[in-house]
MDAnalysis code that builds the backbone (N, CA, C; Angstrom):
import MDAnalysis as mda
import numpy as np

u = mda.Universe.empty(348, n_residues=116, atom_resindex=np.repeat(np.arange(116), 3), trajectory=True)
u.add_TopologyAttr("name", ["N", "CA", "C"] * 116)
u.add_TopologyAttr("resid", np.arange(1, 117))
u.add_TopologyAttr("resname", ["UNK", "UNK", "UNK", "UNK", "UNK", "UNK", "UNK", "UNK", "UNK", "UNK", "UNK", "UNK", "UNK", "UNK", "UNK", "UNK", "UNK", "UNK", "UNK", "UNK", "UNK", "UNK", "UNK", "UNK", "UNK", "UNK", "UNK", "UNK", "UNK", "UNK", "UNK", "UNK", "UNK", "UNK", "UNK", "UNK", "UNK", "UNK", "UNK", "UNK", "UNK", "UNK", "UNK", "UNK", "UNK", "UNK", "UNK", "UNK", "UNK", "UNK", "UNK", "UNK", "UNK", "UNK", "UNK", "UNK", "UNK", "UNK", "UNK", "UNK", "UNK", "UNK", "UNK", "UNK", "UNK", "UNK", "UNK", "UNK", "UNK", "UNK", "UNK", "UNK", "UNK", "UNK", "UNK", "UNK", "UNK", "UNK", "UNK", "UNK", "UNK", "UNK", "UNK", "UNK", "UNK", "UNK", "UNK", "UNK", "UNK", "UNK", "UNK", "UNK", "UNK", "UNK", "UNK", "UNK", "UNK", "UNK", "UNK", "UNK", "UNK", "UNK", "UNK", "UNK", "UNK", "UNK", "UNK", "UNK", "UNK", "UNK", "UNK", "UNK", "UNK", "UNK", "UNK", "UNK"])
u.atoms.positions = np.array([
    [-19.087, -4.724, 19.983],
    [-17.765, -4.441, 19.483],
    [-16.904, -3.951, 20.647],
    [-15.547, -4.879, 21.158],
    [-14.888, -4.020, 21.963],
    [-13.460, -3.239, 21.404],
    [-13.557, -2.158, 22.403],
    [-12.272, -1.085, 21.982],
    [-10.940, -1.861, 21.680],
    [-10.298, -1.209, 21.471],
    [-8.870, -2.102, 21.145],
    [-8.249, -1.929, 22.454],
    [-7.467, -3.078, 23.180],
    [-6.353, -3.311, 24.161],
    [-5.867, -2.526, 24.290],
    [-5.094, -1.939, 25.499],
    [-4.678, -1.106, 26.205],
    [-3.073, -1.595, 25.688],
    [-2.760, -2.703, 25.065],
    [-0.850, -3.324, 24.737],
    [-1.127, -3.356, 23.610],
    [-2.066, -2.878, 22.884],
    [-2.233, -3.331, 21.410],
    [-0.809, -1.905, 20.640],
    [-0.708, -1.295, 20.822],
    [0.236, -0.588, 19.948],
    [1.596, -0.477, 20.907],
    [1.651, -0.832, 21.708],
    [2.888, -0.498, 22.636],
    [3.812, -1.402, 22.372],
    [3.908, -2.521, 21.727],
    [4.923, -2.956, 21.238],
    [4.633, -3.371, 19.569],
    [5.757, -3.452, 18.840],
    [5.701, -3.608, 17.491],
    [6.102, -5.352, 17.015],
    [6.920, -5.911, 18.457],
    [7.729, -6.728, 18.167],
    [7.303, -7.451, 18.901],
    [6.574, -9.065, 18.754],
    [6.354, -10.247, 19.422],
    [7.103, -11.045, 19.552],
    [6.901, -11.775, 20.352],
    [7.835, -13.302, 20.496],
    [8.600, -14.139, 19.397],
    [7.438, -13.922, 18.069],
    [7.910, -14.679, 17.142],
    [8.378, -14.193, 16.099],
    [8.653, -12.945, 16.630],
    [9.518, -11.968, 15.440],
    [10.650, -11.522, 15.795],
    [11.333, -12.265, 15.516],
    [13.091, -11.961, 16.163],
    [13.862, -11.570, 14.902],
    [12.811, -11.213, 14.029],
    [14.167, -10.407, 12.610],
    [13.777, -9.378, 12.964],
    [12.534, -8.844, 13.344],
    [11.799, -7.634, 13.668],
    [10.797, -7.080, 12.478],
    [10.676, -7.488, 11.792],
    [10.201, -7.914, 10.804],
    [8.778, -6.614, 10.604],
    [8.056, -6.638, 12.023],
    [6.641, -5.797, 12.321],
    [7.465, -4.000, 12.627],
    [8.459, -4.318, 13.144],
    [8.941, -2.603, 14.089],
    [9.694, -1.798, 12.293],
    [9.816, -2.802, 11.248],
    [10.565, -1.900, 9.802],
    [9.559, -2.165, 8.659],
    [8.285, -2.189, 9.531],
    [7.208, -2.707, 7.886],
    [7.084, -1.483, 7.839],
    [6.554, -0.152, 8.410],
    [5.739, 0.477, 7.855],
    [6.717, 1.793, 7.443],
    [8.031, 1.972, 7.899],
    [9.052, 2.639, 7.256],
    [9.440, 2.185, 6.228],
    [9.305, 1.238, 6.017],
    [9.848, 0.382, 4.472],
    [8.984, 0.492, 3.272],
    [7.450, -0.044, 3.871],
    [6.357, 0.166, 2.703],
    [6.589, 1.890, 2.225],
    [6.600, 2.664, 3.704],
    [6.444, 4.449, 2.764],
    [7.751, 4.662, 1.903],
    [8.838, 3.937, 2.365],
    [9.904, 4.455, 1.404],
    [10.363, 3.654, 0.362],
    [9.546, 2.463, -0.039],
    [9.399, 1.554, -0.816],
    [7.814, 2.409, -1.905],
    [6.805, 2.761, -1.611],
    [5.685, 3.181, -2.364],
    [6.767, 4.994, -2.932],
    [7.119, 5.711, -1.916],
    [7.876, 6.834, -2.745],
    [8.921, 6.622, -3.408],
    [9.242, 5.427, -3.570],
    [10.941, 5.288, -4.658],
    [9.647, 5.102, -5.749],
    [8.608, 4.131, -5.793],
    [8.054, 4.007, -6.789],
    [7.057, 4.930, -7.453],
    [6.834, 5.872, -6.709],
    [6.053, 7.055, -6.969],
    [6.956, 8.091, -7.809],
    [8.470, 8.315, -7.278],
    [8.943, 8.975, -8.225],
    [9.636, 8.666, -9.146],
    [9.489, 7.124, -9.423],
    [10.221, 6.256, -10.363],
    [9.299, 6.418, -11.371],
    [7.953, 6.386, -11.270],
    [6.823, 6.587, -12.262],
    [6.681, 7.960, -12.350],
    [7.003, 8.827, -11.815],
    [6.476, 10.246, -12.377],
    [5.296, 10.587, -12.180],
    [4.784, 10.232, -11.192],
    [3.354, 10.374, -10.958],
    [3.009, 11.679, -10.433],
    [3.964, 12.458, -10.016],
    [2.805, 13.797, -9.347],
    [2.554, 13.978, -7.920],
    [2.860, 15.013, -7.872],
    [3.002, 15.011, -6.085],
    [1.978, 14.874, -5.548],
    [0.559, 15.196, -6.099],
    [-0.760, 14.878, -5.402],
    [-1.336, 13.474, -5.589],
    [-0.939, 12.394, -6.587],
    [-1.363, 11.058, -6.635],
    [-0.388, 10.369, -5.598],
    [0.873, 11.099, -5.635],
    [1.815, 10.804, -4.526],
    [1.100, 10.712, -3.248],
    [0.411, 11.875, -2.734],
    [0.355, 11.966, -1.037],
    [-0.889, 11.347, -1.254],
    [-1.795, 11.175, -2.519],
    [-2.912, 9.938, -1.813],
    [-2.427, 8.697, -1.751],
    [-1.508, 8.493, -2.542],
    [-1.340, 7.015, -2.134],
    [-0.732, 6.886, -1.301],
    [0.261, 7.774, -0.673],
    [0.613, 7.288, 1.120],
    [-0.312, 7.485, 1.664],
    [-1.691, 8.263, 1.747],
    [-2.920, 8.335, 2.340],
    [-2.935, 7.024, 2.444],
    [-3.195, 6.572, 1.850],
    [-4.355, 4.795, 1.252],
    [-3.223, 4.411, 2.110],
    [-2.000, 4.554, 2.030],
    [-1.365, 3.524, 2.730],
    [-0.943, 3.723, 4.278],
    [-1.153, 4.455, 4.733],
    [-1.225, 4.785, 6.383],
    [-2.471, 4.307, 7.022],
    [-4.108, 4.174, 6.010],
    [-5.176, 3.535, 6.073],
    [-5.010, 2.284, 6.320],
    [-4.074, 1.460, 5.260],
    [-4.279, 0.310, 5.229],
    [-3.402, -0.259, 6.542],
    [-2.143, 0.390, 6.878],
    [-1.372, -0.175, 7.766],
    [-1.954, -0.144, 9.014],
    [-2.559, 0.873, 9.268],
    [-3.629, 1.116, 10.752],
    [-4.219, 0.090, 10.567],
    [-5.407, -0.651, 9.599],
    [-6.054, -1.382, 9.794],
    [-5.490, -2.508, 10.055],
    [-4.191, -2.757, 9.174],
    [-3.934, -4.236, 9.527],
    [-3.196, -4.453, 10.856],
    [-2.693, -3.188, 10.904],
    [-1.668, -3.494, 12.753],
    [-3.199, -3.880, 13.562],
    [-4.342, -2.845, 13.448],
    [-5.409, -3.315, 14.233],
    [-5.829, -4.882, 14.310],
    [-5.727, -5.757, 12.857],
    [-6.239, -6.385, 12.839],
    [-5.211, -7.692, 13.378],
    [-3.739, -7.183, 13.585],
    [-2.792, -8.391, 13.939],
    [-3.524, -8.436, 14.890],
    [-3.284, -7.048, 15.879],
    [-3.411, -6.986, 16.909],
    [-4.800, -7.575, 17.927],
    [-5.642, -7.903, 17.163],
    [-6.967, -8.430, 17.374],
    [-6.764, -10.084, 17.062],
    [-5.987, -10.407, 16.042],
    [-6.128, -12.262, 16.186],
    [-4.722, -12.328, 17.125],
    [-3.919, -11.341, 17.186],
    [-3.275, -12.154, 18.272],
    [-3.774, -12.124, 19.693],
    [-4.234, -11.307, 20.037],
    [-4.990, -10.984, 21.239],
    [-5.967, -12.300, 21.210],
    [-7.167, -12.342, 20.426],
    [-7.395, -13.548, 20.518],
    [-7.658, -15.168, 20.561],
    [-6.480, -15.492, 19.513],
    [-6.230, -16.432, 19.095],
    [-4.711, -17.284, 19.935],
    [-4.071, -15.787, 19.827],
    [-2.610, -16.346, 20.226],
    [-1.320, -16.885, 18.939],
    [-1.988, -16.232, 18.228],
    [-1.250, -16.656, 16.550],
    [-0.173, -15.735, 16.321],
    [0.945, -15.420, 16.267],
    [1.574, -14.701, 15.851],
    [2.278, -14.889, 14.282],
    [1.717, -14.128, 13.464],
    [2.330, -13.841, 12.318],
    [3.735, -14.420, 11.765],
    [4.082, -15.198, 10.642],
    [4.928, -15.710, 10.302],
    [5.855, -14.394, 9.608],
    [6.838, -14.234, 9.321],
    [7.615, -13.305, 9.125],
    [7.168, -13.291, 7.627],
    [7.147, -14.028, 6.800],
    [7.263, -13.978, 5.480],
    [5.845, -13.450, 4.871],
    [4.644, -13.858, 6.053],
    [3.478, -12.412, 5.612],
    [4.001, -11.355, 5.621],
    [4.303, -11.447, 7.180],
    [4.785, -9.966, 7.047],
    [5.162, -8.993, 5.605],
    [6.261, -9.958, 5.202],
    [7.554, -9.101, 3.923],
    [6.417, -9.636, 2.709],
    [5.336, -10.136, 2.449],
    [4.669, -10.330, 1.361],
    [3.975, -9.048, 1.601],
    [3.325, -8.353, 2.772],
    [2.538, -7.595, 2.781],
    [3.241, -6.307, 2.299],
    [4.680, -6.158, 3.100],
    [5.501, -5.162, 3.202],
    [5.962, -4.669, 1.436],
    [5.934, -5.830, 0.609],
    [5.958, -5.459, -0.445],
    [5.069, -5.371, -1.518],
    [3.833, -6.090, -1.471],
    [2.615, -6.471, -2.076],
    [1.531, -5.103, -2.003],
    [1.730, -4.108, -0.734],
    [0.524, -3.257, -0.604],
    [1.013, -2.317, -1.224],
    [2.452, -1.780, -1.095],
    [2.862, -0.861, -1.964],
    [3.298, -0.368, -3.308],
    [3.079, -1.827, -4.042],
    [3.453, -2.340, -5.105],
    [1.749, -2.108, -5.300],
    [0.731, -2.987, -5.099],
    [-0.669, -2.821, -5.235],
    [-0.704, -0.939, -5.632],
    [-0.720, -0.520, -4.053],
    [-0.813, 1.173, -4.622],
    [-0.469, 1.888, -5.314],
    [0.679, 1.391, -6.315],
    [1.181, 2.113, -6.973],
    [0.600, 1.460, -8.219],
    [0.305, 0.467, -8.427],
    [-0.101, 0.053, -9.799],
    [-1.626, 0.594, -10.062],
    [-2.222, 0.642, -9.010],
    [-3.856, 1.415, -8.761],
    [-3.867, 2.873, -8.742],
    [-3.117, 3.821, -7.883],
    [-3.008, 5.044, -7.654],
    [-2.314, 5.840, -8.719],
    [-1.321, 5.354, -8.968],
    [-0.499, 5.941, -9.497],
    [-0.053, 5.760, -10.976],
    [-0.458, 4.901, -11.790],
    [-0.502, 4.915, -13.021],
    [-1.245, 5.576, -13.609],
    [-0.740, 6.609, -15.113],
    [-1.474, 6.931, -15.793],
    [-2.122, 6.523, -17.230],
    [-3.292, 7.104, -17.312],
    [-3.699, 6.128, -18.546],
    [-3.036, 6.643, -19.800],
    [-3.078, 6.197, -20.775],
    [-2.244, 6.159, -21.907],
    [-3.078, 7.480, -22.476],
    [-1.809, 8.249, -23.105],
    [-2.199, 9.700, -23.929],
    [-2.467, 8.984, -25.394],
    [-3.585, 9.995, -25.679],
    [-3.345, 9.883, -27.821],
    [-3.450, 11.428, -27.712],
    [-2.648, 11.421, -28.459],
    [-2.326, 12.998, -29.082],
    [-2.612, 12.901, -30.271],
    [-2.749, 11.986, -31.061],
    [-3.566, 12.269, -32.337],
    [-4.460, 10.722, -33.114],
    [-6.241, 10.762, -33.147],
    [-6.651, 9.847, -33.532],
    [-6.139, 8.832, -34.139],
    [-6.081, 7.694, -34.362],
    [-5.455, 6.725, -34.464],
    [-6.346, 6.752, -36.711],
    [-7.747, 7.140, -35.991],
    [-8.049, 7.043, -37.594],
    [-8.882, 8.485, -37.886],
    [-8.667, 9.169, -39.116],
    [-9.519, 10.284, -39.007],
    [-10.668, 10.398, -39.862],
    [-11.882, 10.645, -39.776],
    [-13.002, 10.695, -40.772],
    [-12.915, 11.782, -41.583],
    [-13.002, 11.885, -43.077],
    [-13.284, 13.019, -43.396],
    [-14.191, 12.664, -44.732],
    [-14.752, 13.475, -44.878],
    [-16.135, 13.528, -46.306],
    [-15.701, 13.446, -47.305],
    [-15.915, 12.754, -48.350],
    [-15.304, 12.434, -49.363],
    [-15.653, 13.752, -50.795],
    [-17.141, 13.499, -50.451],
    [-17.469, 14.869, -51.636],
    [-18.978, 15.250, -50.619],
    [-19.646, 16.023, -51.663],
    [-20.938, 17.103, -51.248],
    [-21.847, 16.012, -50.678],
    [-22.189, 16.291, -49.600],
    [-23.231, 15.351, -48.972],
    [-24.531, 15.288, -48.975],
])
């Protein structure tokens, strides 16, 4: 297994990203997952795990551009990019942050009819 490149994080922006597309993903996903975190009412602690999960996931995948472009020479089409940019935080919030449905009162109740 080798370490990661010495240019692997020093730039955000390749050749083939001239909207910039890589340097506003990961400000966008956190303030795209917290509009939806407090749009759902979820709670400030399901809140900061799911930006957890999602600072996880973005490390891995910058690692992992950064590894097929290094060795392939492929640079990312913009429109992954904005599928990812909206797809992971949308994912986390439908996983993390939903709650399951309340019953506040049995739907059917048993009770004894006479002496048993």
């Amino acid at each position: 297994m080798t370490s990661l490149p010495p240019h692997a994080l020093s730039g955000l922006s390749g050749s083939g990203d001239a909207q910039g597309a890589l340097a506003t993903l990961f400000a966008f996903q956190a303030g795209f997952l917290l509009a939806l975190g407090v749009s759902m009412v979820a709670g400030w602690p399901r809140l900061l795990g799911a930006l957890a999960a999602l600072f996880v996931a973005q490390a891995l995948f910058l690692v992992a551009l950064v590894e097929i472009a290094d060795r392939t020479g492929a640079v990312p089409h913009a429109l992954l990019l904005r599928a990812f940019a909206v797809g992971l935080p949308a994912a986390l919030a439908f996983m993390v942050l939903r709650r399951p449905p309340r019953v506040e009162t049995p739907l059917l109740t048993l009770v004894p009819d006479g002496p048993a």
